[in-house]
Z-matrix of the N, CA and C atoms (Angstrom, degrees):
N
C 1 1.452
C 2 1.526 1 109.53
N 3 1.383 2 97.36 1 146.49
C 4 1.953 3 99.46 2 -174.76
C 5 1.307 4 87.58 3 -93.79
N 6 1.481 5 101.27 4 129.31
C 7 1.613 6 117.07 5 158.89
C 8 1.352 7 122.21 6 -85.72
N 9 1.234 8 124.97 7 49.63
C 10 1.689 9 123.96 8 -170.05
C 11 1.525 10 113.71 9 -94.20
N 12 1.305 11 138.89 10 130.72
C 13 1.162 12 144.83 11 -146.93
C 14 1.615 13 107.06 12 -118.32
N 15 1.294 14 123.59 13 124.26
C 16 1.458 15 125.64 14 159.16
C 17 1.410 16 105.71 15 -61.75
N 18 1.743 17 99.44 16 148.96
C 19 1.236 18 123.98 17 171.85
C 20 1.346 19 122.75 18 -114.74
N 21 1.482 20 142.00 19 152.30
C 22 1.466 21 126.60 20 145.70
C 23 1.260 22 133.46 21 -52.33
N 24 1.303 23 124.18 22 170.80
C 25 1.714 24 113.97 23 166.47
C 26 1.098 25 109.06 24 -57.77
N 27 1.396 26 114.38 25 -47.08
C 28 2.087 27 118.83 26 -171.21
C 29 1.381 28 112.89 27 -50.96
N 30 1.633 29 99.42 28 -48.19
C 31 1.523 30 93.19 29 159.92
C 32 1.527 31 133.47 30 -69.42
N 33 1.147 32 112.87 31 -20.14
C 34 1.621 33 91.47 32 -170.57
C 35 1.639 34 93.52 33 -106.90
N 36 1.046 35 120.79 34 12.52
C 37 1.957 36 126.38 35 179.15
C 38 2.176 37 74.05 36 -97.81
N 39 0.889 38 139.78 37 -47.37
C 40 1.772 39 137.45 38 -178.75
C 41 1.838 40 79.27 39 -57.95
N 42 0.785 41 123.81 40 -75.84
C 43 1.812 42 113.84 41 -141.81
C 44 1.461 43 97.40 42 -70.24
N 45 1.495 44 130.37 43 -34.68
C 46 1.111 45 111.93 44 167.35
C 47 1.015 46 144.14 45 -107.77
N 48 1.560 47 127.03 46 50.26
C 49 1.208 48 139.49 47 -123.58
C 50 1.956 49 80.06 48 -127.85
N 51 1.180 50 102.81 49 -52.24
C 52 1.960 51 108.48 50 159.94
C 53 1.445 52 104.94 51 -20.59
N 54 1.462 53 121.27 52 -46.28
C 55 1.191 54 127.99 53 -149.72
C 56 1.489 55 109.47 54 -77.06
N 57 1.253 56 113.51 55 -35.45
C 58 1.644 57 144.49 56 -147.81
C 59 1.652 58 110.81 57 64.02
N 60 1.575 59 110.98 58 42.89
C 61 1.326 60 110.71 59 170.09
C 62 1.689 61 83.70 60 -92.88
N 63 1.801 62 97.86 61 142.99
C 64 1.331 63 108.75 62 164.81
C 65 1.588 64 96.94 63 -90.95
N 66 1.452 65 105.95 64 168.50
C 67 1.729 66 133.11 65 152.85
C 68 1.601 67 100.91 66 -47.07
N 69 1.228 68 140.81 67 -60.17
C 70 1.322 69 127.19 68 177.35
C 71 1.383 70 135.90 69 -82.40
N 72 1.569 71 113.23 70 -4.50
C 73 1.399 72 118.93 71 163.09
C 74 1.845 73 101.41 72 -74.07
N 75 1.189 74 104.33 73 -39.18
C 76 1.334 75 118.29 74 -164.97
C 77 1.595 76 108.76 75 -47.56
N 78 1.945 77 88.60 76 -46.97
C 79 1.869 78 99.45 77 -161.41
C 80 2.035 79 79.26 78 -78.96
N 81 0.993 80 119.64 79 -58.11
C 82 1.473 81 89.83 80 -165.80
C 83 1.213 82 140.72 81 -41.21
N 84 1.464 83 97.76 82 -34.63
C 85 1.609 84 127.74 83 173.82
C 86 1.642 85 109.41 84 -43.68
N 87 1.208 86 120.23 85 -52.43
C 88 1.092 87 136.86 86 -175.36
C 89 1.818 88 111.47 87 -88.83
N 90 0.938 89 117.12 88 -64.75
C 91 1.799 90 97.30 89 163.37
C 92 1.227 91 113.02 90 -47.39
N 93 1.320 92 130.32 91 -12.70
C 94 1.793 93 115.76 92 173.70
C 95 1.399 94 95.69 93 -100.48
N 96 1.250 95 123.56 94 -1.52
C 97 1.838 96 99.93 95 167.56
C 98 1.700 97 105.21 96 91.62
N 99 1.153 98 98.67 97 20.57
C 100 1.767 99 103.13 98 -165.73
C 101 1.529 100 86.19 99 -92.99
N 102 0.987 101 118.35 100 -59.41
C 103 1.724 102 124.33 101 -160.39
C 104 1.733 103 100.78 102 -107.78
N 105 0.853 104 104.94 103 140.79
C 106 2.057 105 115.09 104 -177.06
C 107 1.681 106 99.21 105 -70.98
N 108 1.225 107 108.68 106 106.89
C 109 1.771 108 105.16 107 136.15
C 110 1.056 109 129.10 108 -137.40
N 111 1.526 110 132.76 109 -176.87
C 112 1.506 111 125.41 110 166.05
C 113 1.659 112 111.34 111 -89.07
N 114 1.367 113 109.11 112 155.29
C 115 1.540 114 100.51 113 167.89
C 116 1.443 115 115.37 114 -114.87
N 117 0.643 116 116.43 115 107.98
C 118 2.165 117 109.94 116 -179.48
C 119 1.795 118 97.84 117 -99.02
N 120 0.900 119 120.57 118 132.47
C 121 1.232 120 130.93 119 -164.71
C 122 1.372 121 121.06 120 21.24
N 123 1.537 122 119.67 121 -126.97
C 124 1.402 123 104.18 122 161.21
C 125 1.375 124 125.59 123 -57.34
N 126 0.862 125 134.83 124 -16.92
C 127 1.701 126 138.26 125 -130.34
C 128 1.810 127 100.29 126 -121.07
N 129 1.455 128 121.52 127 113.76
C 130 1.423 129 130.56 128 175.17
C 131 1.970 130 101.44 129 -57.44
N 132 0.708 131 103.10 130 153.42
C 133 1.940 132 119.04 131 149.26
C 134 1.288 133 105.04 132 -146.61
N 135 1.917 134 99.95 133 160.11
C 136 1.270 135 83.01 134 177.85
C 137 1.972 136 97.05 135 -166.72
N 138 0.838 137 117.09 136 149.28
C 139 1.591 138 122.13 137 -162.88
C 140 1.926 139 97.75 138 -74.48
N 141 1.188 140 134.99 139 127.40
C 142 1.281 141 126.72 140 -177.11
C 143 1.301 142 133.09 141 -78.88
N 144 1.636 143 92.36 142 -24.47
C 145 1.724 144 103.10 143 171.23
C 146 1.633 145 114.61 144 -85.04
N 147 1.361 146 111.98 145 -32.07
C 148 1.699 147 125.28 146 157.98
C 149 1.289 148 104.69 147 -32.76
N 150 1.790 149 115.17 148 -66.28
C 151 1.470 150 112.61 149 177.02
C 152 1.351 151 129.72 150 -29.08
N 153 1.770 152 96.59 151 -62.02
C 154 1.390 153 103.42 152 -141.77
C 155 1.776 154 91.01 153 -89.34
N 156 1.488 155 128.61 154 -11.07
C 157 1.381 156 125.58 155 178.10
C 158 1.903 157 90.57 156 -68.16
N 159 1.401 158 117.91 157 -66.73
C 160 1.367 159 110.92 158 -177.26
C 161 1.626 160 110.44 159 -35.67
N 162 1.119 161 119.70 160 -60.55
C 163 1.604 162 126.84 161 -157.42
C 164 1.948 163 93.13 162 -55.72
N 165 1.219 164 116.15 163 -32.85
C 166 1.716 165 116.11 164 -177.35
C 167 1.181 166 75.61 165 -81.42
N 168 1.408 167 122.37 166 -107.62
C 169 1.284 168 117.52 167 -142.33
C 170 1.800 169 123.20 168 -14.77
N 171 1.656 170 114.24 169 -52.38
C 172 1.539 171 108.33 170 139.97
C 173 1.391 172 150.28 171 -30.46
N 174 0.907 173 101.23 172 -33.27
C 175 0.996 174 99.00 173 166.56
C 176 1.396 175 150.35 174 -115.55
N 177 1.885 176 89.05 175 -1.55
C 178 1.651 177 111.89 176 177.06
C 179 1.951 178 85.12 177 -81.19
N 180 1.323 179 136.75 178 -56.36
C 181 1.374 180 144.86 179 173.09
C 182 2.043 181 110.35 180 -20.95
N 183 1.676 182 94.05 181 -63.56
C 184 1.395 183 106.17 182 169.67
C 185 1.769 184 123.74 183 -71.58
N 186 1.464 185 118.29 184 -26.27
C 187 1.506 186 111.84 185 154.61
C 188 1.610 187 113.92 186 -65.54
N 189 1.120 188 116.46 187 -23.47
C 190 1.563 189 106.55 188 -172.57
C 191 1.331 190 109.87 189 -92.03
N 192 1.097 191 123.51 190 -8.89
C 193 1.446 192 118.06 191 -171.70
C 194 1.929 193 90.91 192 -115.30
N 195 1.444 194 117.85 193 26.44
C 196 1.623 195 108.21 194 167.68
C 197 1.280 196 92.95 195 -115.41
N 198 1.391 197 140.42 196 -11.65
C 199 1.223 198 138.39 197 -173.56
C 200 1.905 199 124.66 198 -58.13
């Protein structure tokens, strides 16, 4: 069984904060369906390695198409 753990935004705006992703690029990112999370009522979650595979995959997609 995969033990992989949901996060909050606060948390994953903390893990990618290295990145210079803010907390509100983040939440937009994700209400537009750009980046994977769950929504349980108001409140996003969201898997962190899910993120950060999407955020490459983006961006290896967007280096190849500046070439």
């Amino acid at each position: 069984m995969n033990d992989q753990r949901l996060c909050t935004l606060r948390d994953l705006g903390k893990r990618f904060r290295r990145f210079g992703l803010s907390m509100g690029w983040l939440r937009a990112e994700a209400e537009a369906g750009r980046i994977p999370c769950c929504k349980v009522g108001r409140r996003l979650l969201f898997n962190p390695e899910a993120v950060e595979r999407a955020l490459a995959e983006r961006a290896a997609r967007e280096g190849a198409t500046d070439e």
